[in-house]
C-alpha positions as CSV (number, residue, x, y, z in Angstrom):
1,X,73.7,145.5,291.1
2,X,76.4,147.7,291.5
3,X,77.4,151.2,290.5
4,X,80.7,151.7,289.0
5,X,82.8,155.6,288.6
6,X,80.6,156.8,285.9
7,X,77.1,155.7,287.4
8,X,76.3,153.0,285.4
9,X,74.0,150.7,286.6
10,X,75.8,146.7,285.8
11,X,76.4,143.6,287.1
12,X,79.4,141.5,285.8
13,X,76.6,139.4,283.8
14,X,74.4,142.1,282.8
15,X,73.8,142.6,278.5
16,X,74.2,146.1,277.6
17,X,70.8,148.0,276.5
18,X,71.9,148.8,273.5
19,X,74.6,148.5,270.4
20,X,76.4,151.3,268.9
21,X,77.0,150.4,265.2
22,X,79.2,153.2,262.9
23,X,77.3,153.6,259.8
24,X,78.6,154.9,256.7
25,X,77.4,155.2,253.0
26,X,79.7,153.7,250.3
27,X,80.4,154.2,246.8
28,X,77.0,152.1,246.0
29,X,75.1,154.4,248.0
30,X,74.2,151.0,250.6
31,X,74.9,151.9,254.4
32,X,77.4,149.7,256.2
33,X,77.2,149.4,259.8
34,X,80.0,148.0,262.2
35,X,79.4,147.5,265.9
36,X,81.5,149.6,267.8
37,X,80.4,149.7,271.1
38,X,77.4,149.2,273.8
39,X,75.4,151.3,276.1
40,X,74.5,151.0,279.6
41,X,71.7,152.7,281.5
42,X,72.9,154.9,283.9
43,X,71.7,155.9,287.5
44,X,69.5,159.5,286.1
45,X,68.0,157.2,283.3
46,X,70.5,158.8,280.7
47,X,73.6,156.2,278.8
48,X,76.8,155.5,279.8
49,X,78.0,154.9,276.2
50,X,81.5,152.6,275.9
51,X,83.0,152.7,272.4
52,X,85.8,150.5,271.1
53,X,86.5,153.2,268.3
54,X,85.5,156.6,267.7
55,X,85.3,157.1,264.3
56,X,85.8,160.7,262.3
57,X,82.7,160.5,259.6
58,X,79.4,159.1,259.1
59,X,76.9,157.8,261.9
60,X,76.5,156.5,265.5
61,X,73.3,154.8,265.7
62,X,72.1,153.4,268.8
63,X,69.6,150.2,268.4
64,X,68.0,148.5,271.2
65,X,68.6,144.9,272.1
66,X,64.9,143.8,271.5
67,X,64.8,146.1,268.0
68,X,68.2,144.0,267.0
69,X,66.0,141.0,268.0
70,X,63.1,141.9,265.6
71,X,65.5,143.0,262.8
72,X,67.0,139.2,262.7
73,X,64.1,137.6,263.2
74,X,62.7,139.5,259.9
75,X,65.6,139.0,258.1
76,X,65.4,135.2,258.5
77,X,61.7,135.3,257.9
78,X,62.7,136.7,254.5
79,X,65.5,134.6,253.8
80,X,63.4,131.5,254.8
81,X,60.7,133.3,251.9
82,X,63.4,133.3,249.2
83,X,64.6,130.2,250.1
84,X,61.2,128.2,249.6
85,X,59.9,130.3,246.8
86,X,63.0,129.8,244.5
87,X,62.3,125.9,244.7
């Protein structure tokens, strides 16, 4: 594992810790989020957060790998649901 000039903690293969999605409400008052970047764990246990965009309004929200894991798992678990009960 190696450092690099910020003091995050990464190896060429390693999948950040977490996802930085830009939320923002629209005009039907649902929340739209857009990945926009990734976090890293850094050598004091803070983030070394890498963005693609910084946007001017609305939300960063940070969501760990194993949350987004749960999240898709659930939403094909209800999908799957509609799927069969519709038949």
């Amino acid at each position: 594992m190696n450092d690099d000039d910020n003091g995050t903690k990464k190896t060429m293969l390693e999948l950040p810790s977490y996802f930085a999605y830009y939320v923002e409400e629209s005009h039907d008052n649902k929340n739209r989020g857009q990945i926009i970047g990734v976090a890293y764990p850094t050598n004091d246990g803070g983030l070394s957060l890498q963005l693609t965009v910084r946007p001017f309004k609305g939300d960063i929200i940070l969501r760990s790998r194993e949350s987004l894991q749960r999240m898709r798992a659930d939403q094909e678990k209800k999908l799957l649901q509609f799927m069969y009960s519709s038949q």
